[in-house]
N, C-alpha and C positions, 0 to 999 in steps of 0.2 A: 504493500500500500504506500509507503514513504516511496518510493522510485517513482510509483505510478504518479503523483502526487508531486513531486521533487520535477518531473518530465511537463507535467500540464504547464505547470511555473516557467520551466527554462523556452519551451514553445513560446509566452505570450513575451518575455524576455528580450527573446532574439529576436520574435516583431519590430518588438520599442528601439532596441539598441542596434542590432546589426541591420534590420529592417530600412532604419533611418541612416546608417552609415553607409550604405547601397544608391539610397535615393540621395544622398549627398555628389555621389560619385556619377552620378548621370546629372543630378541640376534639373530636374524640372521647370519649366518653363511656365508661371501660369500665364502668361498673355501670348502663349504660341499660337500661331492659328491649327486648328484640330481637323483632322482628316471628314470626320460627322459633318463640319461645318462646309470644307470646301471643295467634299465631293459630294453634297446632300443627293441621296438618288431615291431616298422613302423607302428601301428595300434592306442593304446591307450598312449603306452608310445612315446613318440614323442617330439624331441624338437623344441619351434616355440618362432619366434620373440616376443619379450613383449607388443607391440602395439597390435600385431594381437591377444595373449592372454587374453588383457584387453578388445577389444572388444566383444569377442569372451564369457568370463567371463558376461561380462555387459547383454547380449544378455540374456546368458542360466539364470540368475537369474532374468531379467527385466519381459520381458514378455510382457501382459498386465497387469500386478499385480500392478504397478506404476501409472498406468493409470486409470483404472479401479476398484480399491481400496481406490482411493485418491479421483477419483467424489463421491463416496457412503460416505468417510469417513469424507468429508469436510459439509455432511449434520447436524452432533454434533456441528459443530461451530468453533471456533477458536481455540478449544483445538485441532484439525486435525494438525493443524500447529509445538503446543508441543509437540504433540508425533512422528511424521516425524522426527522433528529437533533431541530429547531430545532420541527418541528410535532409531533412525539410526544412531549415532554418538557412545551409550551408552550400547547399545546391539546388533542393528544388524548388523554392520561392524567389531564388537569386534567378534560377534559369526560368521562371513565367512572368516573374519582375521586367526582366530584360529583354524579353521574347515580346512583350506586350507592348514596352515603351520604344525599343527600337522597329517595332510595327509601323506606331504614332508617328518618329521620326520620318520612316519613309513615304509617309500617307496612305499606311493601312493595307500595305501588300500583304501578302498569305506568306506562309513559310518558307516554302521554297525559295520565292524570289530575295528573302531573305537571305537567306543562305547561299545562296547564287552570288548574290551582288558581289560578298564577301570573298566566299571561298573559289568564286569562276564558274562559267558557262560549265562545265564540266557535272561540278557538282549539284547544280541545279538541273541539269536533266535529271540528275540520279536522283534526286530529294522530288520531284515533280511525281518518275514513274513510282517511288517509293512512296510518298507520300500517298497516291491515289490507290495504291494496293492497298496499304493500312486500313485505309481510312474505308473504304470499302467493303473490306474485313470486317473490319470492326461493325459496320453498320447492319451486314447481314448476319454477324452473329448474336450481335444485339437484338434484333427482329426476333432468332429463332431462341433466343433461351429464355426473355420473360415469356415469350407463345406456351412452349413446352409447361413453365411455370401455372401459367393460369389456365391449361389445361386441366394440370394434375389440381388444382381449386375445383374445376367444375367437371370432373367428371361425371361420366351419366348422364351429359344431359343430348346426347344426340350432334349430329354435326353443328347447331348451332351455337354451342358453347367447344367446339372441339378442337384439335390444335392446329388446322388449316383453317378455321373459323378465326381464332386471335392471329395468329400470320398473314391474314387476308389484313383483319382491320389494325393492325399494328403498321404493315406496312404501309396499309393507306393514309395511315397520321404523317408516318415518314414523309411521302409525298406530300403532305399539306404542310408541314413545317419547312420542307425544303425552297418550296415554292415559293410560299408566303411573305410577304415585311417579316422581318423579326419582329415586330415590336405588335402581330397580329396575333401570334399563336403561343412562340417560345415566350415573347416577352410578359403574355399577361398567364400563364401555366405554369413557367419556371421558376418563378418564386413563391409559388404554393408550394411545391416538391421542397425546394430549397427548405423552408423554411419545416417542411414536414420530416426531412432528412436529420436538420438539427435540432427539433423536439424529442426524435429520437432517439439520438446522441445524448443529450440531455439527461432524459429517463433512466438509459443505460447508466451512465454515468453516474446518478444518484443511487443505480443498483450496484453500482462496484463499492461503493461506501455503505449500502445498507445490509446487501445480502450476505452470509454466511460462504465460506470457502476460503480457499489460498491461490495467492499469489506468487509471483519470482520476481525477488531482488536482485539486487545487481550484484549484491553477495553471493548468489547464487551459481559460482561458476560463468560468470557472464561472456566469457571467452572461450568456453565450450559449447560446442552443440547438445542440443537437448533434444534435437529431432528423432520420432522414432526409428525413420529410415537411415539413421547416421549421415543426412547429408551436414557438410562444412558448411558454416556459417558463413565463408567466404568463398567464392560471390553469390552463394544461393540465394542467402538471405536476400542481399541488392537487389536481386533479380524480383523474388516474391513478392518484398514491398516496394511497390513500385510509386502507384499513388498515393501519396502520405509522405512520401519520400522525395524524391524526384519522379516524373514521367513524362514521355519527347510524347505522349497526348496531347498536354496539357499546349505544347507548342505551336499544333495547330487548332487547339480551341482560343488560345488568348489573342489572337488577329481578329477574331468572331468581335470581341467587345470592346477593341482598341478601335474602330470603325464606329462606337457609338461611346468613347470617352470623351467628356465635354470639358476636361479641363488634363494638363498632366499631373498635378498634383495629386489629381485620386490615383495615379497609376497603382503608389505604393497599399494605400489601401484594401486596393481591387485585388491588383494580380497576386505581390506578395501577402496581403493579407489573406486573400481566399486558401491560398497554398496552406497559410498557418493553420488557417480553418479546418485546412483537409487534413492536418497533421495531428490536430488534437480528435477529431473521428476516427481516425486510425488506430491512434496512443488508447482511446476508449475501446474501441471493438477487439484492439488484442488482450487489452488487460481482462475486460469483459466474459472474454471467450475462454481463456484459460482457468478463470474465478468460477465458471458455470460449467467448466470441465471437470474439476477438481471436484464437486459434490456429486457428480455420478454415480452409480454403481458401478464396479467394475473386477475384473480380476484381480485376486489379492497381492500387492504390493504395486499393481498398476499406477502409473505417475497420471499429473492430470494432461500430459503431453500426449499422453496414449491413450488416453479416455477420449482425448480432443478428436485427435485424425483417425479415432474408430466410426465419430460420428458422417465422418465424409464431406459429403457437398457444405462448403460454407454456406449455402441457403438454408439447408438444416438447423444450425447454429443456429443462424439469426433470427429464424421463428421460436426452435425451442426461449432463445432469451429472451425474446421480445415480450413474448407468449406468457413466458415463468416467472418475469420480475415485473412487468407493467398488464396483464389482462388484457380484455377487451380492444383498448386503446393500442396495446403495445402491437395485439395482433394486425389492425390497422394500419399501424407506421411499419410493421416488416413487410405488409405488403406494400406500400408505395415503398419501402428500403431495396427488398431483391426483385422488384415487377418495376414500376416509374423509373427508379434509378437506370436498368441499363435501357431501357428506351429512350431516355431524354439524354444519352449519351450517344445514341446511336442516330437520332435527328440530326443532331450537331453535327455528326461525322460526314453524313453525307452534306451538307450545308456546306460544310468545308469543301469539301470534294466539288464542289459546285464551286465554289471561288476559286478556290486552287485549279480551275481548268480554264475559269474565266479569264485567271489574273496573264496566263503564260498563251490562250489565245488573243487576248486583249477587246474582250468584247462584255460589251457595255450591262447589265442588269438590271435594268431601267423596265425592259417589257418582260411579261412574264411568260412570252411565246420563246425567246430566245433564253430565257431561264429552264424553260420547257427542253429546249432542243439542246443543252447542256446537260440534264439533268437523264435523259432517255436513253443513252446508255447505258450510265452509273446504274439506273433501276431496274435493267436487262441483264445485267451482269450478277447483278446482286437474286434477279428470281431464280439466276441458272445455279446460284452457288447454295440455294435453299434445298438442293439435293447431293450436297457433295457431304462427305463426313467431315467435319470438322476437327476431330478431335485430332488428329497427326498436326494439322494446320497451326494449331490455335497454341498448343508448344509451344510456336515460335515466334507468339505475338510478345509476349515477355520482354523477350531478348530485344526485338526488333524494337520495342517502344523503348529501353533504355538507350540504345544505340543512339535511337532518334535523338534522345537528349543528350547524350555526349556531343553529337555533331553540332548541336544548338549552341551547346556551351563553348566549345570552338568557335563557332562564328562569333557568338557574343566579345569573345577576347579579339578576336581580330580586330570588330567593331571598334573596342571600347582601344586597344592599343593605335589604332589607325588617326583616333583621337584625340591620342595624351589623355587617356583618365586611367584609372589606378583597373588594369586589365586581369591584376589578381584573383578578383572576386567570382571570374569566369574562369580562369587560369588553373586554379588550384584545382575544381571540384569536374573540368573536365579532364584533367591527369588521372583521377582517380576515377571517374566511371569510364575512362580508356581501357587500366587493369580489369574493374568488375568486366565491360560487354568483351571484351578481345579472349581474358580465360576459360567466361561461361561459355562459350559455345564451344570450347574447346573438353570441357569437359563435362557440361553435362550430356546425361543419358541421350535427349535429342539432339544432341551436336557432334561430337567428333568423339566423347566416352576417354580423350584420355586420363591422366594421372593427372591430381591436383599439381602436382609439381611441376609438369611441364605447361598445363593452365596458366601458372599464377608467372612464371618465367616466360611464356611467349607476350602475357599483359605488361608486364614490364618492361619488355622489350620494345614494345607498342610504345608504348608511354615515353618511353626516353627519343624514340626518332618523331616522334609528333609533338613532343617538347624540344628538340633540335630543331625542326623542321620550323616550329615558331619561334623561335632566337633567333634563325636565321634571320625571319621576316621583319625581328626588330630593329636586327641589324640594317637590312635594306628600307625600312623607317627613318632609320637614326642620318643614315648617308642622303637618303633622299632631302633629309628638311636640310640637312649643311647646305646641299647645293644650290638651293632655293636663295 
């Protein structure tokens, strides 16, 4: 309880302190002119109140990644807690802080061209075709797993409540959210969730102080694995929690509400704060999960690690808890928790996907017939992939969505070094998710299977020629301004 409790603290912490030491280092501008304002199109570019923004924000990056990342990740032990704390404070609210604000900067381009400008035509085709793969993914898996969910709700009632019954009408919100103004569907929908998402964080919350069971300290072997399966804590963990933590998601959802920031000074509020948001839902759902694990029945001398991952699908989890510690109500908020959450995750995706195709053919979103004739692949692609198995697939979403955010975190240092501002703050935390994405695919079970040793020595390796590789370019900074 004191860690859990000592981690809430140092989260709101590193808002106040490193939060504001971030937004020193970019200088927000409030009399800039805002992308909302001088590319007004009533569609994407759109100006909205900062409340409705941050929930709005909260929402397209939460998910159930906060949730559902934090019960899986909390099975390594008490190191769940340091990388929550230590990785949302220190890279992932740094990396949707600066994803968001240097959005603003360029007047609200999407990721890729982001990352393009930066790193070369090169890499922005690859973050283009990459981008639209993800995000695509992401959107038809999102479709079929609340379907399947509120299937298994209404069973027996015939095709009309059945699981091509919510797949039809899931996907047809899709389509209406994609289409739409934002500020028609998402805007006035997304902050009921939001807000329904953090009642229920809340409640939790007061049940991790009220209910009965144990917890893990940081006394507790925190640099051991406590996983049943014996995986290392390094880079599994990184990998499992991802949102809560850092997530290269969150990268192409914070252009979504940089196109409707009306001043830069909310930047820090929005993007970094939502991030902290999402870190304290996290820090909750794994303390949560392993507290409501620990009072089980179970076989004698069973840990609450092994009661946890015997119950399985972390949607399980989060109804038994919701269920067991709040009643009526709790049942309620788990279902807008594992059903709303990855729907209003999977909107936003293709939303994305839809700008991201706009921005690199350069064609206007003003009418909704050519938002139409954008969008009619993406949702052909996405019906044909509602028959493939996902499960081989979806492996690899993990990896692929921290990669995403190491590349971010690169371009941010280029940004910020190209500038003369303190390029650190991107510097550091993308060296270190070089090691985490370069070793895991190297060895986990869906990657390459070898020995942590030679994992954690090819990330190293990585790390030092892309830390060379960025010296150099300081160096060709430093010669360039002499000659000026």
């Amino acid at each position: 309880m004191i860690t859990f409790s000592v981690s809430l603290v140092c989260l709101l912490i590193g808002y106040l302190l490193y939060g504001t030491f971030v937004e020193r280092v970019i200088k927000p501008d409030p009399l800039a002119k805002m992308p909302c304002y001088e590319k007004l199109d009533g569609v994407d570019f759109l100006p909205m109140p900062a409340w409705r923004v941050f929930l709005i924000q909260f929402l397209n990056i939460a998910g159930t990644g906060p949730i559902f990342g934090a019960i899986m990740g909390i099975l390594f032990g008490p190191a769940a807690y340091l990388w929550i704390v230590l990785g949302c404070i220190f890279a992932g609210a740094v990396h949707d802080y600066l994803c968001g604000m240097i959005c603003v900067r360029m007047g609200g381009i999407s990721l890729p061209e982001i990352i393009g400008n930066e790193l070369g035509s090169a890499m922005r085709l690859v973050m283009r075709i990459g981008a639209l793969v993800l995000l695509v993914l992401v959107g038809a898996v999102f479709v079929t797993t609340p379907a399947s969910l509120l299937d298994n709700m209404t069973a027996d009632h015939g095709w009309f409540f059945s699981n091509s019954f919510w797949l039809t009408a899931i996907f047809l919100y899709f389509i209406l959210a994609t289409l739409l103004p934002i500020d028609k569907l998402i805007g006035r929908i997304y902050p009921i969730f939001g807000l329904a998402l953090l009642l229920m964080a809340v409640g939790i919350c007061w049940g991790i102080f009220t209910q009965e069971g144990w917890m893990p300290e940081l006394t507790d072997a925190p640099f051991t694995s406590h996983h049943p399966k014996g995986l290392p804590i390094f880079p599994m963990l990184c990998i499992t929690i991802a949102c809560g933590a850092i997530s290269g998601f969150h990268g192409t959802q914070s252009p979504l509400m940089a196109r409707c920031l009306t001043n830069e000074r909310l930047g820090r509020p929005i993007f970094y704060g939502a991030m902290i948001t999402e870190g304290v839902v996290a820090l909750i759902w794994a303390a949560a999960a392993v507290k409501f694990a620990s009072t089980l029945p179970g076989e004698a001398g069973a840990t609450a690690y092994e009661k946890l991952a015997s119950l399985g699908n972390p949607a399980i989890v989060v109804k038994e808890i919701s269920v067991g510690w709040m009643g009526t109500i709790g049942a309620v908020l788990a279902i807008l928790g594992v059903v709303a959450a990855p729907i209003t995750s999977g909107d936003t995706a293709f939303r994305s996907a839809r700008l991201i195709t706009a921005d690199f053919l350069n064609i206007s979103q003003r009418s909704v017939w050519k938002r139409l004739m954008l969008c009619l692949p993406l949702f052909a692609i996405t019906t044909a992939l509602f028959f493939i198995d996902f499960n081989a697939l979806w492996r690899y979403f993990a990896w692929t969505n921290q990669t995403l955010a190491c590349i971010m975190l690169w371009t941010a240092a280029v940004w910020l070094a190209s500038r003369r501002k303190f390029y650190w703050i991107a510097f550091l935390p993308a060296l270190f998710m070089t090691v985490v994405c370069t070793s895991y695919i190297l060895i986990a079970p869906e990657g390459f299977g070898l020995s942590l040793q030679i994992g954690l020595s090819a990330g190293l390796a990585m790390m030092v020629i892309l830390a060379f590789l960025f010296v150099k370019y300081l160096f060709l900074l430093t010669n360039k301004s002499k000659q000026v």
